[in-house]
C-alpha positions in Angstrom: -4.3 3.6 55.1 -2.1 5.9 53.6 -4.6 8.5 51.6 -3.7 10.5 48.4 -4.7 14.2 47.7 -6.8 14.6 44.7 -4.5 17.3 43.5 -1.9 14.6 43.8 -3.7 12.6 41.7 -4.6 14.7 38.8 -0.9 15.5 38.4 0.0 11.7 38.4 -3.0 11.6 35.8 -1.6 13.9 33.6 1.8 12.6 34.3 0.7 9.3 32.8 -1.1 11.0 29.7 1.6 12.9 29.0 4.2 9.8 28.9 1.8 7.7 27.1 1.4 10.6 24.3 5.3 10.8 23.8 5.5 6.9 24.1 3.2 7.0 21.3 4.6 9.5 19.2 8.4 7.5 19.7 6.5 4.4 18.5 4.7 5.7 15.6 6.1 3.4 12.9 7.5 5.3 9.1 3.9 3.7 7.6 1.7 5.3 10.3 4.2 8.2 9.3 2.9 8.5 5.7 -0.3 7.8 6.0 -1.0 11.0 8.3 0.9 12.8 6.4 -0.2 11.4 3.1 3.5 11.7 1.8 6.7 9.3 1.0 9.8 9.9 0.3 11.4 8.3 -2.7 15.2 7.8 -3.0 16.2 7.0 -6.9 19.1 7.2 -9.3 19.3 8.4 -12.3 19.2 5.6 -14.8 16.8 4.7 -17.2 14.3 3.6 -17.9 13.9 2.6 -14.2 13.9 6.3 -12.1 15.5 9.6 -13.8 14.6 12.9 -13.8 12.6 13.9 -17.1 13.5 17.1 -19.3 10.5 19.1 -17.9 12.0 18.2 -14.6 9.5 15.4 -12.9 10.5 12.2 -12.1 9.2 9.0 -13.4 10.3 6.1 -14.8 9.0 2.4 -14.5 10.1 2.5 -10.5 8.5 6.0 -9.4 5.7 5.0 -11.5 4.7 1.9 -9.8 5.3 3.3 -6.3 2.8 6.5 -7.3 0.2 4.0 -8.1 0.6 1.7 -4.9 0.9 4.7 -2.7 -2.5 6.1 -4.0 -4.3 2.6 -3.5 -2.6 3.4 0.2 -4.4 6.7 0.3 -0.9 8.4 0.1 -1.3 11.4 -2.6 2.1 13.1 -2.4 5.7 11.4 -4.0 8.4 13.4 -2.6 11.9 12.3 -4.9 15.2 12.6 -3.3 18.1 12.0 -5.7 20.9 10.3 -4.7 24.3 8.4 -6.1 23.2 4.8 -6.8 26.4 3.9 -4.5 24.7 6.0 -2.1 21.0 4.6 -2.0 21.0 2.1 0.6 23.3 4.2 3.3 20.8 6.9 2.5 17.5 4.9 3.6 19.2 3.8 6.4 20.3 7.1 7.3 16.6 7.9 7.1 17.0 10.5 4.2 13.5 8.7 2.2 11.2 6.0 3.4 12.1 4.0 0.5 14.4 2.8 -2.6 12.4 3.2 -6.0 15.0 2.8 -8.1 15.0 -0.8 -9.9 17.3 -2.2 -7.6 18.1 -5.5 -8.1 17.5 -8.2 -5.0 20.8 -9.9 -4.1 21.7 -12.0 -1.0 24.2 -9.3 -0.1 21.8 -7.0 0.0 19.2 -8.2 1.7 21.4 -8.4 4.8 21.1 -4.2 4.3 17.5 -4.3 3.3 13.9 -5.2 3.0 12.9 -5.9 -0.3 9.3 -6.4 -1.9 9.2 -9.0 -4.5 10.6 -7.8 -7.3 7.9 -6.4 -10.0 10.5 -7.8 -13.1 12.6 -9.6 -14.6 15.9 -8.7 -17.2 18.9 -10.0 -18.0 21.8 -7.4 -19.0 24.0 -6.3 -22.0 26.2 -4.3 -23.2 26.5 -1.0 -24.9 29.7 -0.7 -27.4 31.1 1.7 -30.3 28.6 1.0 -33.1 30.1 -2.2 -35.1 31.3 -3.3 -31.7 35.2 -3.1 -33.0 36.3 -5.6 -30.7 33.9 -8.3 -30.7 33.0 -8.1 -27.4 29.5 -10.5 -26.5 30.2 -11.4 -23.0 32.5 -10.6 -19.7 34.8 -13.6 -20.9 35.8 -11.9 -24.0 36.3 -8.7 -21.8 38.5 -10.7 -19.6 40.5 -11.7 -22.7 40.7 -9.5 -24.9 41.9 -6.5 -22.0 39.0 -4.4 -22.8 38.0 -1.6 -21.0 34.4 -1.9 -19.6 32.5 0.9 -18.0 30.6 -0.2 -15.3 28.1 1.9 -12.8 29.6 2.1 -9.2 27.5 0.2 -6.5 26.0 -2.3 -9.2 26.0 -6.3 -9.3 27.7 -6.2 -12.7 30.8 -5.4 -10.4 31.0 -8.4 -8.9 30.3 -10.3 -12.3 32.9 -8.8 -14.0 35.4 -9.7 -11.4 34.2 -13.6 -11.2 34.9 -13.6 -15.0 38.4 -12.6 -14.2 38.2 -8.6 -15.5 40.8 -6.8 -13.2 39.9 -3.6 -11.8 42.6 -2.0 -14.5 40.0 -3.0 -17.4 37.5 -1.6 -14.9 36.0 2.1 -15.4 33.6 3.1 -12.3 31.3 5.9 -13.0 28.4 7.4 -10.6 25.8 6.9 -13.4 24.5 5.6 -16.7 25.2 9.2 -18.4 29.0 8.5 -17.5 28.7 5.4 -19.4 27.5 6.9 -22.4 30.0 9.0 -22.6 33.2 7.3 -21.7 32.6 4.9 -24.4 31.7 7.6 -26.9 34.9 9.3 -26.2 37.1 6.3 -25.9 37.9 5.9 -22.3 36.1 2.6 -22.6 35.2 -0.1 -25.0 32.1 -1.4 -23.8 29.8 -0.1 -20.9 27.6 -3.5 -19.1 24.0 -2.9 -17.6 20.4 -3.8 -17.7 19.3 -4.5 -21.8 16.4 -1.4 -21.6 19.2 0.3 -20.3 21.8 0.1 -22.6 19.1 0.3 -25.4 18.4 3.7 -23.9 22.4 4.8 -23.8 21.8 3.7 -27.9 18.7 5.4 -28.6 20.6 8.8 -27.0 23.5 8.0 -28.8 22.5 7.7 -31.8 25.3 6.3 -34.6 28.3 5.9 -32.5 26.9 3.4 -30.6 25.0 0.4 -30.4 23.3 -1.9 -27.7 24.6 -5.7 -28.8 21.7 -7.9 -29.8 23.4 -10.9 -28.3 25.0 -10.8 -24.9 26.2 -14.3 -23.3 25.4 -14.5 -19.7 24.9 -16.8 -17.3 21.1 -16.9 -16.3 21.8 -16.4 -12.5 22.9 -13.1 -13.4 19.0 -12.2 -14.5 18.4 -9.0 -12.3 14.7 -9.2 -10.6 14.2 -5.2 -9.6 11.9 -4.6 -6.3 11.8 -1.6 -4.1 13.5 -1.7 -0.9 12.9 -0.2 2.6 14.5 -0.1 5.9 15.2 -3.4 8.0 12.6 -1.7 10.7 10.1 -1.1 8.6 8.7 -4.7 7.9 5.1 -3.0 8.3 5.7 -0.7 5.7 7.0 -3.5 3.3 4.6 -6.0 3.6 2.0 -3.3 3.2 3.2 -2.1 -0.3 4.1 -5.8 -1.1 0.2 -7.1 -0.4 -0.3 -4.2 -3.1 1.5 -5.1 -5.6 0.5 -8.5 -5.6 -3.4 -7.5 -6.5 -1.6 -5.1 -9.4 1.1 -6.5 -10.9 -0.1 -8.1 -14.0 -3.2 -6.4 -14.4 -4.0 -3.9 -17.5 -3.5 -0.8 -15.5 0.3 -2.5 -14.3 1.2 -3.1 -17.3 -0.2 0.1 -19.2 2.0 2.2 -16.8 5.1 0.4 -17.3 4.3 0.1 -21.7 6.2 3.7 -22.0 9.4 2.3 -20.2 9.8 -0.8 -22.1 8.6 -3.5 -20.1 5.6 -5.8 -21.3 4.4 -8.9 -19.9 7.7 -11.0 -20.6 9.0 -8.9 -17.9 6.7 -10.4 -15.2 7.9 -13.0 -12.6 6.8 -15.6 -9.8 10.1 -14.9 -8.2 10.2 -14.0 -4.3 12.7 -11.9 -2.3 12.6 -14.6 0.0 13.8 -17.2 -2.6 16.1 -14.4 -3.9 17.6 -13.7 -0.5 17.9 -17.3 -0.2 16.7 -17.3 2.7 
């Protein structure tokens, strides 16, 4: 019998301890993260009325204002905003530079191949935002296409890929990193009509003020109805599902829709949509 010195032993001991501790730590998964830490980290653009940075410098909007309320049910107490591009949100989460999107992304197929999305927590269909009158008579992507308007169009959105299937080239096409750029290349004439969400656009109006106009009717085809979720890493399914099973005791309720009122959602907004039948998966 071979024996084994109990000094031997103790180091072996602490050997194993010390590997399962790191093992541990390398294992600890981004929701066991934030809940120790009682932090997340929030990646949003700015665009209203979904996430934006507000004139005393917070962040809100209907996004970071859902996410702040979920979080707290989940114990979590701090909301730590990271600003980025909207191009730039999904490469940043999977770089790892915030723990989630909160941003009213919209769930597409495409991106779901990128990311995890919750089901989304509404429903809205776009418009556009034109020179007040709308000189050109411009009520849907066809009559972009054929009249050779310019359109003004947010880089890294699905109303890229809309406008092209309605056969706008990419001469009539305008990118710009944000809705603020919008606003201000049709004020000044660089474009004739700028596309995106309907709150949106009613927001770019409202800032406006007489020059332009959000158009009461815009002529779309239904499958281009945007259903906004938040989004997290493909490795974070954990973390998801936990924030999803939240939001399905919420959404709906008084308190839901009394914290998205100021935004410009109401109950209309609501839908029995999920990412999994948006992801068609």
């Amino acid at each position: 019998m071979i024996s084994v010195k109990p000094s031997r032993i103790g180091r072996l001991a602490l050997a194993c301890s010390l590997f399962a501790s790191v093992t541990a730590v390398a294992q600890a998964s981004t929701l066991d993260t934030i809940k120790e830490k009682s932090s997340v980290r929030i990646g949003y653009a700015n665009e209203t009325p979904f996430a934006y940075t507000a004139l005393d410098g917070s962040v809100t909007g209907e996004s970071p204002e859902i996410v702040k309320q979920i979080f707290a049910q989940m114990g979590v107490q701090t909301i730590k905003p990271v600003l980025t591009e909207w191009g730039s949100l999904i490469p940043g989460l999977r770089a790892s530079r915030f723990d989630l999107i909160a941003a009213g992304m919209y769930i597409t197929p495409e991106r779901c191949k990128q990311v995890l999305f919750t089901d989304p927590h509404y429903q809205l269909p776009d418009t556009l935002l034109t020179k007040t009158g709308n000189p050109k008579d411009l009520h849907s992507y066809a009559d972009i296409a054929k009249s050779g308007a310019k359109v003004a169009i947010m880089a890294g959105t699905v109303n890229l890929g809309y406008a092209r299937d309605a056969g706008i080239t990419d001469q009539q096409i305008l990118q710009v990193p944000d809705t603020t750029a919008q606003l201000q290349a049709v004020r000044a004439g660089r474009a004739d009509a700028a596309v995106g969400t309907q709150l949106t656009m009613k927001g770019l109006a409202d800032k406006g003020g007489d020059s332009v106009e959000a158009i009461a009717e815009f002529k779309d085809d239904p499958s281009h109805t945007g259903y906004g979720a938040l989004a997290f890493r493909p490795e974070d399914k954990d973390l998801r599902d936990a924030v999803n099973a939240e939001l399905k005791k919420w959404l709906g309720t008084k308190e839901h829709l009394a914290t998205v009122k100021p935004f410009g959602f109401d109950q209309s907004n609501l839908t029995d949509k999920t990412a999994a039948e948006l992801c068609g998966q």
